[in-house]
Every structure is written in structure tokens, then in C-alpha cells.
C-alpha positions in Angstrom: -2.9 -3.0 -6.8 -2.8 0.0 -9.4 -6.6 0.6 -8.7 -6.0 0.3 -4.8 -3.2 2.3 -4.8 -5.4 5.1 -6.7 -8.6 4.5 -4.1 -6.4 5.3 -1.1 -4.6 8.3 -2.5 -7.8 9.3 -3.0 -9.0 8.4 0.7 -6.0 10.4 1.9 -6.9 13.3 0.1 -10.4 13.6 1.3 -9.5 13.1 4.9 -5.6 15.1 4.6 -6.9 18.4 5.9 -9.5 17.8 8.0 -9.6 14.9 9.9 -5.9 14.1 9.7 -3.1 15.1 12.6 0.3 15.2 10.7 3.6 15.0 13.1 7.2 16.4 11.7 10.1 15.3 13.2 13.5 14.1 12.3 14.8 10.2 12.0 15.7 8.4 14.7 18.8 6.4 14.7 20.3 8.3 11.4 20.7 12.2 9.1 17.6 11.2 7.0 15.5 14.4 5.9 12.8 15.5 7.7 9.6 13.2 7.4 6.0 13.6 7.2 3.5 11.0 8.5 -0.2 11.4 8.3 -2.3 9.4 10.7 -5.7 9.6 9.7 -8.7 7.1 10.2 -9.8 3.7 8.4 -11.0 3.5 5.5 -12.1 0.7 3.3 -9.5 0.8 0.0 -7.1 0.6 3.5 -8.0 -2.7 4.0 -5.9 -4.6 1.7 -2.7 -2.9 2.2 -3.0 -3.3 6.2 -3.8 -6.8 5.5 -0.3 -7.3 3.7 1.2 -5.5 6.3 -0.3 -7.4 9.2 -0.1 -10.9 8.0 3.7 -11.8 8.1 3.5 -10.3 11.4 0.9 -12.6 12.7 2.6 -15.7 11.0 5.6 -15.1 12.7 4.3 -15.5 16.0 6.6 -13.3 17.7 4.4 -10.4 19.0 1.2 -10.8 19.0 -1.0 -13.6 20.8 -3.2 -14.6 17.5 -3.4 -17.5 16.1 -0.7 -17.7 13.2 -2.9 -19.2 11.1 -5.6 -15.9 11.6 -7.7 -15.4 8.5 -8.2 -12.4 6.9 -12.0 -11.9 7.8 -11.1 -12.6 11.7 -7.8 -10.3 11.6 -10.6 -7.6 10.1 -13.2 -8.6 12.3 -10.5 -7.4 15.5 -8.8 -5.0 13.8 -11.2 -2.6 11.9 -15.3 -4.1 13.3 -14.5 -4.8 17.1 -12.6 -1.5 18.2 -13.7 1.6 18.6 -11.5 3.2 16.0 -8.6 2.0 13.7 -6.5 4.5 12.0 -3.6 4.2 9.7 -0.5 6.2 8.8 0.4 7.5 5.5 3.8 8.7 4.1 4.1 11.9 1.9 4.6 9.2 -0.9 1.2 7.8 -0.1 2.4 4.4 1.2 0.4 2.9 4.4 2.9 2.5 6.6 1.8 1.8 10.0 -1.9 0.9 11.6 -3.1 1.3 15.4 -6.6 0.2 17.0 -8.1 1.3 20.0 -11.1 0.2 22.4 -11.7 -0.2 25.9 -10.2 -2.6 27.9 -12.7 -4.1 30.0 -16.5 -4.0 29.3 -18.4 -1.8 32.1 -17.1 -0.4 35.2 -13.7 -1.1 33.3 -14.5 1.0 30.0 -12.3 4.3 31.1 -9.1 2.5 30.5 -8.2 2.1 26.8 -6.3 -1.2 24.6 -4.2 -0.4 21.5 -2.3 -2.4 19.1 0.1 -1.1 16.5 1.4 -2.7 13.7 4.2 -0.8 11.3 5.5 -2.1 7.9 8.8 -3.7 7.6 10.2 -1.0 5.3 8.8 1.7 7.3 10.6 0.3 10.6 13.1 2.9 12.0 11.6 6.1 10.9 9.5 6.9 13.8 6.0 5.5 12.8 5.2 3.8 15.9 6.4 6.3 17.9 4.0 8.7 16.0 1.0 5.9 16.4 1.7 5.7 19.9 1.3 9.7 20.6 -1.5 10.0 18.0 -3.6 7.1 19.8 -3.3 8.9 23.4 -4.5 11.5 22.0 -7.3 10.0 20.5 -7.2 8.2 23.4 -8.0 11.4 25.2 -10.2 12.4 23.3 -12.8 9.6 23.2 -12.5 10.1 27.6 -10.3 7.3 28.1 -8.4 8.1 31.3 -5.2 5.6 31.1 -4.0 2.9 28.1 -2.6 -0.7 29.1 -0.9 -2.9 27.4 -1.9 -6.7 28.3 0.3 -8.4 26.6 4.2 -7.1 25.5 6.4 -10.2 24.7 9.5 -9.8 27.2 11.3 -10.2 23.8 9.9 -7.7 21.7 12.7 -5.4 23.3 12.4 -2.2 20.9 8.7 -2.4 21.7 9.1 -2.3 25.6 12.2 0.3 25.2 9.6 2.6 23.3 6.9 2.5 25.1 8.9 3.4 28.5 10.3 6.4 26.7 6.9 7.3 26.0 5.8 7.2 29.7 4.5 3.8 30.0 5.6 1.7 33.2 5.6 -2.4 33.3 3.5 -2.7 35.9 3.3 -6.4 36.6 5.4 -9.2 34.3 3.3 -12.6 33.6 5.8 -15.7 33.3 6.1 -17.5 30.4 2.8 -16.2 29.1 3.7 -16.0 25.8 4.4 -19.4 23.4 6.9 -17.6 21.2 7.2 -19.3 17.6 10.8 -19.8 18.1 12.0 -19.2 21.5 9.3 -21.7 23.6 7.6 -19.5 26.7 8.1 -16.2 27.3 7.2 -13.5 29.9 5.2 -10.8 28.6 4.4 -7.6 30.4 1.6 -5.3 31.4 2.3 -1.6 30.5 0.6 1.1 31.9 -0.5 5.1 31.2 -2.3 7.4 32.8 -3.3 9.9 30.0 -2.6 13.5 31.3 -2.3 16.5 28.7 1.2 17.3 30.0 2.4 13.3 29.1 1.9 14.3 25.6 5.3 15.2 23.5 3.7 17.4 20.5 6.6 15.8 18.6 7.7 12.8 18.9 11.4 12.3 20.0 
């Protein structure tokens, strides 16, 4: 992991200045020191520290609708090949801490309206990274000529998720019940969240 750990200092380097979009803003729930978080996009050496990120998350079958038992080369396949982008989000120590995808979210006449998925690392929880990956993706989002984001599919549970993403200006517009088979809790609802993607929506620091 030495090697790995090299490669993707070395990825952030390359990409840290020009392709990057760096947020600074202060803790949430605590008098930590001011953080930095690079969010900059996929790269290969990436690959196996996302994977030890996302796997627990998928095993526990809490938040996400794939299978728990997801290999590695399908988890790839619809994290990194089938979206239009993946990026990934880098401490000042380095450390990938946090990952987001985004495509569209219907093929055709349905192709202006953008999917995202975000995944943060336990130790990273609390300090703001989704919050970041949320803002940096409507950006991109933007961007790309996406006009709104939906969410499909928030578990009714995931409660920090759904609290987050209202703060950041997305509505539930329409709750499915017991959509979701949660690994430990049976059926669940799960909500569809909705954003139309203005300039003005946009925090240029996350809160």
C-alpha cells in the first residue's frame, strides 16, 4: 500500500493546481482547525483506496441498493466506467477521503437531469466531506449542462443523509414505501430528492 500511497500523492500533485477545486471551511459539529479538501477527478492508483472505502459500505446494506455481495469489477464497472465522471476527495495529508459519481438520469429526452452517489470514509465522517462532494458535484453538475440532480433512492433511515441534503437545497419530492430491504431493519421508505441547479443555489463554502 506503500507504492499506492506514493502513486496517488503523485496523482494529486499533477492534477492539485489545475484541475482541482479546493473548499476551506471550518468543522461542523466541533473547534477543529480549519480543513482543506481537494476534490479532483479519478484516477487509476485511486482505485484501490475507493474500493476499501466503498466495500463495508455496500456490505452493510444500509444505504445503498447494491447487492452486498457486489464485486469489485462490478462496483468499478458503476462507479468509475458507467458515469460520466467520478471524482474523489483528498485531505492535505493526502488520504482519499470521500468519492462522488455523476451521470444522467434517464437516457434521451431525460439526459438534462443528473444522478450522483457519494460515498465518505468512516474516519473522514463529520468533517464536512460530503457536504463538499455534494456542492462540488452541482457544480460539475453545471458545468457538464445538467439542469437539476435527483436522488432515486435515499433510505428513510439514512437521517444525516436526508438532513444534509435539505440543507443543501434539495426537496423530497415523492417518498416510495418500503422500497428499500434494509440489512437490519426489514422495509424501508426511501425518498426521491430533488434540485434544480441555479448559480445562486450554490454556497461557495460549504456551511
Amino acid at each position: 500500500m506503500v507504492g499506492l500511497a506514493r502513486q496517488t500523492a503523485a496523482v494529486f500533485d499533477a492534477f492539485a493546481l489545475e484541475q482541482s477545486v479546493r473548499f476551506r471551511w471550518d468543522a461542523f459539529r466541533n473547534n477543529r482547525a480549519r480543513t482543506m479538501i481537494t476534490i479532483l477527478p479519478f484516477a487509476d492508483p485511486h482505485w484501490p483506496f475507493l474500493w476499501a472505502m466503498m466495500q463495508p459500505v455496500f456490505r452493510a446494506g444500509e444505504t445503498y441498493a447494491y447487492a452486498p455481495d457486489i464485486t469489485e469489477p462490478e462496483a468499478r464497472r458503476l462507479w468509475v466506467e458507467a458515469p460520466t465522471a467520478t471524482f474523489v476527495a483528498v485531505d492535505e495529508q493526502k488520504n482519499v477521503t470521500g468519492t462522488y459519481f455523476i451521470k444522467p438520469n434517464q437516457p434521451g429526452l431525460g439526459d438534462h437531469v443528473c444522478n450522483c452517489g457519494y460515498i465518505v470514509s468512516e474516519s473522514a465522517k463529520g468533517r464536512g466531506v460530503a457536504s463538499a462532494l455534494c456542492t462540488h458535484s452541482q457544480r460539475q453538475a453545471m458545468d457538464l449542462g445538467f439542469l437539476a440532480m435527483q436522488y432515486n433512492l435515499v433510505v428513510s433511515t439514512n437521517e444525516r443523509a436526508v438532513r444534509l441534503w435539505q440543507r443543501l437545497g434539495f426537496d423530497i419530492i415523492g417518498t416510495v414505501p418500503q422500497a428499500f430491504r434494509h440489512a437490519r431493519l426489514g422495509l424501508v421508505d426511501a425518498h426521491i430528492m430533488y434540485k434544480r441547479l441555479m448559480p445562486q443555489t450554490l454556497d461557495s463554502e460549504p456551511q
